[in-house]
Structure formats: C-alpha cells, structure tokens
N, C-alpha and C positions, 0 to 999 in steps of 0.2 A: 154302430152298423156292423153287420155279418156278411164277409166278402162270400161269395161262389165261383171257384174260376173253372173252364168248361161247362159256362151256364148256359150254351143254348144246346150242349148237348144231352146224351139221352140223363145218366143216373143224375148227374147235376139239375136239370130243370123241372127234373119229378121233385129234387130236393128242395128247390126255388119252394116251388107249389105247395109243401108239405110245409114249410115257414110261410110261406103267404097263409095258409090255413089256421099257423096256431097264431098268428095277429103278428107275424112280422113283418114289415112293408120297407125298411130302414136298408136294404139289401143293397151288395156293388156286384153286379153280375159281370163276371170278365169273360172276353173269348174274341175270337176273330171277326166273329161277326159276319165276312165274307161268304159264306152258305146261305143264301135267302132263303133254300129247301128249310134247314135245320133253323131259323131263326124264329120259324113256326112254334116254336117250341116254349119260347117267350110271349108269344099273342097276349094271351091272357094274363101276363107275370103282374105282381106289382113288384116296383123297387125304384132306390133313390137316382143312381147312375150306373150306366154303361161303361165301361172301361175295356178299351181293345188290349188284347192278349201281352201284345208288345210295349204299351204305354204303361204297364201294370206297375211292374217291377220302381220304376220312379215314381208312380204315383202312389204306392204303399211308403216308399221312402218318404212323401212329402207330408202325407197325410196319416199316418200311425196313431196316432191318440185318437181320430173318430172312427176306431178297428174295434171292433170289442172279439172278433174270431175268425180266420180263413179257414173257409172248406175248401181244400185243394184238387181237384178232382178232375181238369183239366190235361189231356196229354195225347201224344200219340199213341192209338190203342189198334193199328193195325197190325197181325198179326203175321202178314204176309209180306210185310215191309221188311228189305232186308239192309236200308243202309241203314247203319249203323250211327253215321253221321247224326241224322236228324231226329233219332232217341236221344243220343246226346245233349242236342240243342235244345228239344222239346220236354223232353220227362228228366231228364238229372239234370242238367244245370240248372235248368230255368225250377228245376226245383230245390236247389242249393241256395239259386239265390234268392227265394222265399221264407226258406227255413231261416237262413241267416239274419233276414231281417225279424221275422218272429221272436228267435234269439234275443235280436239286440232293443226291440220296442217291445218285446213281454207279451207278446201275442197268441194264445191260444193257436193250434194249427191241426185241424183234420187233414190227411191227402189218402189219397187214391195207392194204392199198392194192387197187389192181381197174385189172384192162384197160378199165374201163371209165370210166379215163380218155380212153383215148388218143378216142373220138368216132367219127367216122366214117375214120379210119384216114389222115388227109390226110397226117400229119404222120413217117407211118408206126409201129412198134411196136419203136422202139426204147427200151431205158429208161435214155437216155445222162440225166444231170440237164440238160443246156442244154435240153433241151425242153421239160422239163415245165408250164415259162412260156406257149408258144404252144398247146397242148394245150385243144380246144375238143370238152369230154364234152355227149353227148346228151342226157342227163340232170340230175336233182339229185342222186341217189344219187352218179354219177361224176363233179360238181361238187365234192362235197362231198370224195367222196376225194384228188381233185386240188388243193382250194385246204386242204388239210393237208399233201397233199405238198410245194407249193409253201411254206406257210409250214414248214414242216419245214429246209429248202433255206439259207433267211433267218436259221434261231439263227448266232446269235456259238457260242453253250455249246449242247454235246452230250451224251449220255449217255456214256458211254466205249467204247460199242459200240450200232450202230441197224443196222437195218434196215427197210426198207419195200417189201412183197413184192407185186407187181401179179399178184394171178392171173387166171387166163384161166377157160374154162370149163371148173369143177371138176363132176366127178361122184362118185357111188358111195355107198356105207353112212349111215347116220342121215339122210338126205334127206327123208325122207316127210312131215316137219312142216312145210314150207317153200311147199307150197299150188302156186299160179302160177309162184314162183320156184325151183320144185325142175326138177334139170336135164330135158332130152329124154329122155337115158333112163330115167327114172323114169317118166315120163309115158307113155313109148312103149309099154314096157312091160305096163302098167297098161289102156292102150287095144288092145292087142292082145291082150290077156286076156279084157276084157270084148267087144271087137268082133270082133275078127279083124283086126283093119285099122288105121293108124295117120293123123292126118292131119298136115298139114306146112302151113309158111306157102307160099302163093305165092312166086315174085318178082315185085316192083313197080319190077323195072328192067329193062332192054332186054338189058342185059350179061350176067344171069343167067340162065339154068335156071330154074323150077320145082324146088326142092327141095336146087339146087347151089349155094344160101349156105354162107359158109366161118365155118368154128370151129375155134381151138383147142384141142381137148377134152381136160382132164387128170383121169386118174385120182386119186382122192384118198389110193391109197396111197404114190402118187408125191410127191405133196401135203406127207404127214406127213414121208417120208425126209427132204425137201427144209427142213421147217422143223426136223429135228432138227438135221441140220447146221450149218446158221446159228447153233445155239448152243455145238456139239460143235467146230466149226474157226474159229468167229468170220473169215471174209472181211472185206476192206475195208467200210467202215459206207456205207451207199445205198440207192439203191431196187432191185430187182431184178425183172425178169418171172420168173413162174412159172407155164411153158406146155408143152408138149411140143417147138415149133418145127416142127411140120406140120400145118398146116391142111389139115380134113377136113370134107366134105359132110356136111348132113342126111340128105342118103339114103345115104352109106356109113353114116352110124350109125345107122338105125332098120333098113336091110338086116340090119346086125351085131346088132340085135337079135332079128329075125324068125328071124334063124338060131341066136342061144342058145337060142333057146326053142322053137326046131324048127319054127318054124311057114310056111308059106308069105309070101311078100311081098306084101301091099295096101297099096297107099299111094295118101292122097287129097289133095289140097290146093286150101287153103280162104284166104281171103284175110286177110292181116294185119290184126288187128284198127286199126281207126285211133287208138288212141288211144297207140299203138307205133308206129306204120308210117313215121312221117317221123323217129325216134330209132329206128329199126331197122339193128344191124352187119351186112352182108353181108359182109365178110371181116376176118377176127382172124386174125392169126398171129403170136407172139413172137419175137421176136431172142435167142436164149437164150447169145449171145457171153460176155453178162458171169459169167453161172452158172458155166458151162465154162472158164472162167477163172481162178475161183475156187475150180478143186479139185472141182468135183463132177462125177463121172464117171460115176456108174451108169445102165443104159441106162432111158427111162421105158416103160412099157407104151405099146403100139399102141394104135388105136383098138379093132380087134378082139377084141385079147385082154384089153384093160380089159372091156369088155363083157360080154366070158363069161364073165369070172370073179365081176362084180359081179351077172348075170343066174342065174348058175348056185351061187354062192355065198349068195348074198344074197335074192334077191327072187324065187327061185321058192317056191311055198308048201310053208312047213313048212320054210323056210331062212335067213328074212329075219329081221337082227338091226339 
C-alpha cells in the first residue's frame, strides 16, 4: 500500500486522484480529517483506510511491511503563521519522526519541502544540497521546511530511496479550502466574478512595476505527473525543485484569467499588506537542471494554458470540483 499524508488537502488529493487513475486503489490517506469543507476533496477518492494525522506515527510503527511508499506531503503551509511552536510540532518533528521510521523499516519516502525556502532569492533557486545550509527563508513556515531539509542532509542512515520536492507556486483544483493561502488564481477569479475587477499587490521597490512581481506558477496537474514519477523511476534520492523554469508576472496571470473567463481586464493595485511586506518574494524562478536530468521530459503547461483549463474546467459555475 502507498501512504498520502495531507490527503484531504489541495497537492495531496490531486495526488490521491492521479494513483486512483493509473489503478491504485491499495491507498492510506492520512490527515486531520476535522475540516468537513476540505474533506471534499476525498468524495470521490478510492483507498483502503483513513488514518487521523495523530494516530499515524504508531500506526506506521505497527504496520511497516504493508507500506510499499509514504508521500509526505502533509504540513502546516501558512505563511502568515508566526508561532514558531506549531512548525515545530507539525512540519519537523512530526517529520523526523517519519523519516526515522522509513530509516528503520526500509521505506521509500517522498515529502513536501517549498521554494519557500530559498528567502528573498540572494542565494539564488538552485536546489544543488551545498546550499541549503546558507539559505535565509522569510518566514517560519519556510524556516521550518529548510531546517528539515537541512537536517535531512546530516542522517548517517537513509531511507533506501528520499526525495524532497521544493515547489514553487502550485495552483489549480481542491484549493478552495485554503482561505488566504489559496493561490492568485483562485482568488482572481472569484474577485472578478464578484467585482469585475481584480486587485494586485503594489511594488514596494524601485526595480519593479506595479504588478510585474515574478512567480513561478505551476500547474497542479503538472504537480501530480511529477510526484508519480519519483516513485515510478526512483532518480537519484534529494531535494528536487518543482517549478515550471519560467517566471511569470502577476498581470500576465490575472490578464490569463480575465481572458478564460471572457471578461475584460481591470486591474487595481493596493498596497502590501504590512504584515507581509518586508517577507514578500518579488521573483521565484526554479533551476529545473536536476529534474531534466533525471529522466523527466514531458513538457509542463504554460501559464496560459494552465489557466484555462483550471478556469474553464474547474471554477466556472456548474464546473468546479
């Protein structure tokens, strides 16, 4: 059986769907479960058991031989969260003591890492390992994923296969539970529904545009390809970016949205809130050498055409799953 933990959430339960697709059904979906919004997310899943977030941890201890791989993928991913505490409890221990048992029962182990290590970009967006030491994140959330990668780096003993996948900015399907931290186009979306018009952060630097902050926006069915792989051709074990490799504008993507949705383009911008504004990325773009290297060749959606398919599939009404 192949574990998912953070399966009723967004990148995890597109990944559910994407193994429910190539005929896997043998699935342990892990999570809290307590979100009945996000548990939507699961409707349609198949898999063999549910396993709450907190009961995991022993239940992989007890049951290790009917594991054949953990996708780890599970964590606190707010970015505005500032104790410290509860990245602790939630994304490095509780992912210490996952790894550890991988370690010691021989267990394959995908997990969740984030561009939002790399900080304010000094160090650039590479994801060679001698970096990950100098690597100064904005934030706790990308504190927190860095000093697991970092102690990741330090085991003597490995799983017999790791990976640690930094993504970039993921969009598309099961998003809608995610509040503040659901991507731009969800939100864009949503504002150009109800308003007609969409608004965008200022820049708070001299270098930038108004609205010409850089992201590298990945579609999430890009997303799911990418971590089936990882268990389908097992590459060399490390951290990997998982980004498209071209950074794109705020107003190319809310433009791309005004146009799935036919509508003309308003766009207003309003100033960064401050409580973001001095841990704000004005440009993300991945080094995607190592991927392409490892055998994965299929081209990712554009910005455009992630869009329309996510707008026009997905979240126009009477579409949206």
């Amino acid at each position: 059986m192949i574990v998912v933990t953070g399966a009723a959430g967004f990148i995890a339960s597109n990944l559910v769907r994407k193994l429910n697709d190539e005929g896997l059904q043998e699935l342990i979906v892990v999570d809290d479960f307590s979100n009945q919004q996000k548990n939507r997310n699961l409707i349609h899943a198949s898999y063999a058991l549910k396993v709450h977030r907190d009961d995991f941890v022993d239940w992989l201890g007890l049951h290790y031989d009917q594991v054949e791989a953990v996708y780890h993928l599970g964590a606190r991913t707010d970015t505005t969260e500032f104790d410290k505490d509860v990245f602790d409890r939630l994304n490095l221990n509780y992912s210490k003591a996952l790894w550890n048992l991988c370690v010691k029962h021989q267990i394959p182990l995908i997990y969740a890492s984030s561009a939002a290590t790399y900080g304010g970009g000094e160090f650039g967006y590479h994801d060679d390992h001698e970096l990950v030491f100098d690597l100064k994140p904005l934030n706790a959330y990308g504190e927190s994923k860095n000093e697991f990668d970092k102690w990741v780096l330090q085991q003597e003993k490995e799983p017999p296969y790791w990976i640690g996948v930094k993504f970039f900015n993921v969009y598309g399907p099961n998003e809608y539970h995610k509040g503040r931290m659901a991507s731009v186009i969800y939100h864009a979306y949503h504002q150009i529904r109800e308003t007609g018009k969409m608004k965008l952060f200022r820049s708070h630097r001299p270098d930038y545009e108004h609205g010409e902050q850089l992201r590298d926006f990945i579609y999430i069915k890009d997303v799911v390809e990418v971590l089936y792989f990882f268990m389908e051709h097992h590459p060399n074990s490390g951290l990997y970016n998982l980004g498209t490799g071209q950074a794109r504008t705020f107003n190319d993507l809310v433009k791309s949205v005004f146009r799935a949705m036919n509508r003309e383009t308003r766009i207003e911008y309003i100033d960064t809130p401050l409580d973001i504004r001095d841990k704000y990325q004005y440009y993300t773009e991945a080094v995607m050498d190592k991927l392409r290297a490892a055998g994965y060749e299929q081209p990712f959606y554009s910005l455009e055409a992630g869009i329309d398919d996510y707008v026009r599939s997905f979240l126009l009404p009477g579409r949206y799953r």
